[in-house]
C-alpha positions in Angstrom: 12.5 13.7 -13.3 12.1 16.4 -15.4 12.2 20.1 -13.8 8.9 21.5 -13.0 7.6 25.0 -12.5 5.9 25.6 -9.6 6.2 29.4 -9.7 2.4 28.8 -10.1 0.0 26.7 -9.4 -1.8 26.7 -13.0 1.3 25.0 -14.0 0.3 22.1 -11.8 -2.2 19.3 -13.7 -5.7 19.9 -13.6 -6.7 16.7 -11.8 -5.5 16.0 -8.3 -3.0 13.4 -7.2 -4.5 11.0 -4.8 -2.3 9.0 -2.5 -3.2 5.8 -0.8 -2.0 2.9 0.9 -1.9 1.1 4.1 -0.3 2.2 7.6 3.4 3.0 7.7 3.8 3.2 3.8 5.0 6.5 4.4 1.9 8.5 2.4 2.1 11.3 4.4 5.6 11.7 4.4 5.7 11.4 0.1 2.4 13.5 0.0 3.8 16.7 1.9 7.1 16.6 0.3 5.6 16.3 -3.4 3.1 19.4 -2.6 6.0 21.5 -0.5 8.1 20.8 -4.1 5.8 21.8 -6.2 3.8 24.3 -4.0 0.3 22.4 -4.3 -2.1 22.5 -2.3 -2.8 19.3 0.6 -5.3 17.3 1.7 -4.8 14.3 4.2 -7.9 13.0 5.5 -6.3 11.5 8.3 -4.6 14.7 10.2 -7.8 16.4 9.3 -9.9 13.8 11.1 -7.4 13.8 14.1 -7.5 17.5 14.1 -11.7 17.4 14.2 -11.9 14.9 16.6 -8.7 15.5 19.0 -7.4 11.9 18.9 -6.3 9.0 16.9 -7.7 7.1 14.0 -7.2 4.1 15.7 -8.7 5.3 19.1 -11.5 7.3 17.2 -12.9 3.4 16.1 -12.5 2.0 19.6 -14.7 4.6 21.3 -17.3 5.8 18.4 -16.9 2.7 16.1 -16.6 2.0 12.5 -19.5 4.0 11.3 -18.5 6.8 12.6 -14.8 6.9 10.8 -16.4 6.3 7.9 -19.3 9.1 7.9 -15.7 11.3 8.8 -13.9 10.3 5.4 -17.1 10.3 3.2 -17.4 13.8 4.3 -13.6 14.7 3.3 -13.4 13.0 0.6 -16.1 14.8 -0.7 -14.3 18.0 -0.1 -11.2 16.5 -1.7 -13.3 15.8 -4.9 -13.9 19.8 -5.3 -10.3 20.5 -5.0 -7.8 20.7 -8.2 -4.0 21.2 -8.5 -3.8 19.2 -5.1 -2.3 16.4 -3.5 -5.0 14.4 -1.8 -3.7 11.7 0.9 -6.6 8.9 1.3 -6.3 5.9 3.9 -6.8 2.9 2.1 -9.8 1.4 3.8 -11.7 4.7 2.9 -10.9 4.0 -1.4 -12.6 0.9 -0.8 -15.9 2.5 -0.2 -17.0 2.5 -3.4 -19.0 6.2 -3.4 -15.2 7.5 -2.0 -13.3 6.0 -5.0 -15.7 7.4 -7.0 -15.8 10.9 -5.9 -11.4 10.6 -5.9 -11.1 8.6 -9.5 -13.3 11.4 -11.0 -11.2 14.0 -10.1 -7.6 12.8 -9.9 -5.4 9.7 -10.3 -5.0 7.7 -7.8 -1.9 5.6 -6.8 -1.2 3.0 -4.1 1.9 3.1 -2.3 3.0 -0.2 -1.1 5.7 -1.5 0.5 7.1 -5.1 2.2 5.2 -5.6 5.8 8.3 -5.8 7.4 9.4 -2.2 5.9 6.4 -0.4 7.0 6.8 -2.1 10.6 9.8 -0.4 10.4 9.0 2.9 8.7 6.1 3.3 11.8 8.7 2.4 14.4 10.8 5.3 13.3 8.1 7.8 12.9 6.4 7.4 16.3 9.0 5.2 18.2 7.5 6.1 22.0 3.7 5.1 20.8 4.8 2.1 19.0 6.6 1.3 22.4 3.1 1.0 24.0 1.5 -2.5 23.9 -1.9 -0.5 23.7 -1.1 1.8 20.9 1.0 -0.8 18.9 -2.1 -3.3 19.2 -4.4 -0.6 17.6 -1.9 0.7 14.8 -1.7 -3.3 14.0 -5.1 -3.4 13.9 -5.9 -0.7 11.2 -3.0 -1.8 8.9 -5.0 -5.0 8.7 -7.8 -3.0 7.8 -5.9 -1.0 5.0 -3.8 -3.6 3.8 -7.1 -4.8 1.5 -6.7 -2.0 -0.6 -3.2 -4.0 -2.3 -5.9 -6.7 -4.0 -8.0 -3.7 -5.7 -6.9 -4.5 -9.3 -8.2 -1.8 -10.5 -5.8 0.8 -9.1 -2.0 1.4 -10.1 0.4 0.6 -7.7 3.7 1.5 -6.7 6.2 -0.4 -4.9 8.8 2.1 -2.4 10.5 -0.9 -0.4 13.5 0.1 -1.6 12.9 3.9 -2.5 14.4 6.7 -1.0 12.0 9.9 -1.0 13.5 11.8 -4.1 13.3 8.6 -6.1 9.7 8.1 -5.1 8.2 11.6 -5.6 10.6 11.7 -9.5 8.0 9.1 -10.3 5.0 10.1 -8.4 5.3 13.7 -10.5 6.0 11.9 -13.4 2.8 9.8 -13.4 1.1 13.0 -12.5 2.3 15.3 -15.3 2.6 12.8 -18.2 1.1 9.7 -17.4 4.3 7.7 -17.4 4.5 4.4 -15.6 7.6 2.8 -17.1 9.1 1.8 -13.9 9.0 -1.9 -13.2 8.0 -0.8 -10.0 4.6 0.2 -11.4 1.9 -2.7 -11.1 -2.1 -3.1 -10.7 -3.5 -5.5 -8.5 -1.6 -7.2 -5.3 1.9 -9.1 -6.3 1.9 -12.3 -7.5 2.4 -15.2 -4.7 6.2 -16.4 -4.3 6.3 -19.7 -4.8 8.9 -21.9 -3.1 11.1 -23.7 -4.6 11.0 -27.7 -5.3 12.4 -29.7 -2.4 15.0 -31.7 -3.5 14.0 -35.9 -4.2 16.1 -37.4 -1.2 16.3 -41.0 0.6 14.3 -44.2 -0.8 11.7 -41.9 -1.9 13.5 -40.9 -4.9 13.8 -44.4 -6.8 13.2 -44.2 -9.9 9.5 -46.0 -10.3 10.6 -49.1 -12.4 14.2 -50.0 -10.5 14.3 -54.0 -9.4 13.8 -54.5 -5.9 17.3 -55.9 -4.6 16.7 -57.0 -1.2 14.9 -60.0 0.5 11.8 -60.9 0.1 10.9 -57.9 -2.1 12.7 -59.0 -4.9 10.0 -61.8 -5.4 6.7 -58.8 -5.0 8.0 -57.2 -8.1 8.9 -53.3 -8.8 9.9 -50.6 -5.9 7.6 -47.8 -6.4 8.5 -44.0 -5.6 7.4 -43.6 -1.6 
């Protein structure tokens, strides 16, 4: 990464950058230290709606359901949309309302941060290790990252894979995309990855005759051709 300037925030780019991504990705974490090195202003709609509403995301849906979240990120997403120079962290089932991606693409560009399942399980256990302790809490935080996961198959949004990341290595690219557009990382992708295939199983046993060898024993010598099981 190049060396930035942030004696001022005119230096910053006009648009903001928008951070998304499922739970325990870590957009929080990459979000505040990318503004605190650049001195940019932040936006996480999350810790504002927790602030508003004095209690968890995951708790706000169980007692005032769905719609209510929602009305809640439409609104600060909208704010979001009048900020510039800023670093604006989204959840990822809110970009998939389509008047929220709007407002967001308009005015900055937006990346998913993704990461293997079995690294953000672990990411969350670190960051909140008594909560995800509770069966309760640990059911609900499950819960939503099945809800923000979707945001992975939205092909229309660039991608960034941090499994294997540490946080310096993720923000040098994160400002990089910002400042100059640059996505040469292989780690850069749109759309979700593609499906790992396994590999062949290996022919084994009578099944693996060769369609055309002579029947050599008993009475099927006289019916002709083996054939492959």
């Amino acid at each position: 990464m190049q060396n930035r300037d942030a004696s001022s925030r005119l230096d910053l780019p006009y648009e903001n950058l928008v951070l998304t991504g499922f739970l325990g990705v870590g957009k929080s974490t990459i979000g505040g230290y990318i503004a605190q090195q650049l001195g940019a202003d932040i936006l996480d709609v999350d810790e504002e709606i927790v602030a508003r509403e004095q209690m968890g995301i995951a708790k706000l849906r169980e007692v005032y359901g769905d719609q209510r979240l929602r009305a809640l990120e439409h609104d600060l997403c909208r704010t979001a949309a009048l900020m510039r120079r800023s670093v604006i962290i989204v959840p990822g089932a809110a970009l998939l309302d389509t008047r929220n991606y709007r407002l967001l693409s308009e005015t900055g560009k937006i990346v998913v941060l993704t990461c293997e399942l079995g690294e953000a399980l672990r990411r969350m256990h670190l960051s909140s290790d008594q909560r995800y302790r509770d069966e309760t809490m640990r059911r609900r935080m499950l819960s939503r990252l099945r809800r923000e996961y979707a945001v992975v198959n939205d092909e229309r949004l660039l991608q960034l894979d941090t499994t294997h990341l540490t946080i310096e290595e993720e923000s040098s690219l994160l400002i990089d995309y910002w400042f100059e557009d640059k996505v040469e990382s292989e780690l850069f992708r749109y759309g979700p990855p593609p499906p790992i295939k396994p590999p062949p199983r290996p022919k084994f046993g009578v099944s693996s005759r060769w369609v055309g060898q002579p029947e050599t024993r008993g009475e099927g010598s006289k019916r002709g051709w083996w054939r492959r099981g």
